[in-house]
MARZA-367850 format. One record per residue (C-alpha): residue number from 1; residue in one letter; x, y, z. Coordinates in steps of 0.001 Angstrom, whole numbers, plus 500000, padded with zeros to 6 digits. Layout:
N
REC,NUM,A,X,Y,Z
...
END
This chain:
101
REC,1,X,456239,067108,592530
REC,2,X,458677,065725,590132
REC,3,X,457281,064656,586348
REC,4,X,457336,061398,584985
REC,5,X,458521,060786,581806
REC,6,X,455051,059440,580035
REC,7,X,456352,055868,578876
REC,8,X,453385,055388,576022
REC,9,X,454844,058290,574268
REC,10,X,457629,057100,571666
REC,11,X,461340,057924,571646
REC,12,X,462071,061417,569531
REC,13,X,465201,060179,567834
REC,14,X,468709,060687,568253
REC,15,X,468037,062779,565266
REC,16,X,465971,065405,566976
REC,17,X,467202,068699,568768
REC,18,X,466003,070510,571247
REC,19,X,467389,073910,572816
REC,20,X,465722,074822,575898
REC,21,X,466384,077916,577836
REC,22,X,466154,078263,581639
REC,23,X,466519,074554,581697
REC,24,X,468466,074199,584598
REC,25,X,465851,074477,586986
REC,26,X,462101,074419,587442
REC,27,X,459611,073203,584225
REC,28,X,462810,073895,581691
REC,29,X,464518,071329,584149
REC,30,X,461664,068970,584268
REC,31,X,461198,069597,579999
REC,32,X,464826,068755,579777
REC,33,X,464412,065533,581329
REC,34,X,461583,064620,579420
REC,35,X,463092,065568,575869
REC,36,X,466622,063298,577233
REC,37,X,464554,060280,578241
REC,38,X,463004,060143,574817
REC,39,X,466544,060083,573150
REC,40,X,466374,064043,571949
REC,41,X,469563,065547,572098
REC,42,X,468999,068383,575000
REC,43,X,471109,071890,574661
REC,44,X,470256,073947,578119
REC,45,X,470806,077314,577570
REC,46,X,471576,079517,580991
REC,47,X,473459,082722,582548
REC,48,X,474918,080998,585159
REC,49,X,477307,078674,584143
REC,50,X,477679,076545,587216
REC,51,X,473534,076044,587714
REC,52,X,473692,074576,583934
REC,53,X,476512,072241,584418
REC,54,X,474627,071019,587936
REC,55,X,471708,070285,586341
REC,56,X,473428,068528,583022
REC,57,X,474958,066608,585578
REC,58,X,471798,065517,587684
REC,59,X,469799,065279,584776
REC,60,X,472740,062732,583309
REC,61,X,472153,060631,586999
REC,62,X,468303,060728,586172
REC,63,X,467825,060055,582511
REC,64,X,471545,058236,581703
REC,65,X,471857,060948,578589
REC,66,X,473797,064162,579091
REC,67,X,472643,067359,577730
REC,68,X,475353,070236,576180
REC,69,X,475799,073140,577991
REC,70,X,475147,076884,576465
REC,71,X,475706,080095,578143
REC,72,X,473090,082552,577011
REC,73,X,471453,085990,578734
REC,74,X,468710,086959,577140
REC,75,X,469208,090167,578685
REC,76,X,472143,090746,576499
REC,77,X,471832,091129,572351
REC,78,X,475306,089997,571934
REC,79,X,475055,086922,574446
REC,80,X,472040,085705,572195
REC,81,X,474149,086527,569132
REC,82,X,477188,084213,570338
REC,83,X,474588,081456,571689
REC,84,X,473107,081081,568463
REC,85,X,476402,081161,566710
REC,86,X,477778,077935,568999
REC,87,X,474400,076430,568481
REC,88,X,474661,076586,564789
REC,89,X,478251,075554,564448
REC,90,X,477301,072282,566346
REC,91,X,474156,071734,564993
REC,92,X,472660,071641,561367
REC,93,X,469002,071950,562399
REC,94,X,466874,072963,565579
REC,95,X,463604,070658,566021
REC,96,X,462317,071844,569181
REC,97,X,462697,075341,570684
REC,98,X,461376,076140,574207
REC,99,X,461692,079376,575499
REC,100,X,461459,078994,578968
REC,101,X,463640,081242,580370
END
């Protein structure tokens, strides 16, 4: 069963960051949605390139915000090392980690 967005909550912020792993399917899905349709700016970190940009693009259909791709494998020091090195060359802060994957 699909979460709801809970609309009594208020909006995070364009301001506010979020990078969540495994988000391109199951409750990282479902958190991503949630984070995007209270304005946070959503990275989705993921090995498989193609299941990320499928569920940016879904989630983008659901929420009407689009969340940035990241490939990670957190089976894999230096694919961590190279995530976290795009991360912080877009981003000056991180608000909101969830480890998911």
């Amino acid at each position: 069963m699909p979460l709801c967005p809970d609309p009594s909550l208020p909006p995070l912020g364009p301001l506010q960051v979020a990078l969540v792993t495994g988000g391109a399917s199951g409750v990282g899905y479902q958190a991503s949605k949630h984070l995007l349709a209270k304005n946070a700016k959503v990275y989705i970190a993921g090995r498989n390139a193609s299941k990320v940009a499928a569920a940016i693009d879904e989630l983008e259909a659901e929420t009407g915000r689009r969340a940035v791709p990241l490939s990670l494998d957190l089976a894999d020091f230096d694919s961590v090392k190279a995530c976290a090195a795009e991360f912080a060359e877009k981003e000056g802060r991180l608000d909101l980690l969830l480890c998911n994957a």
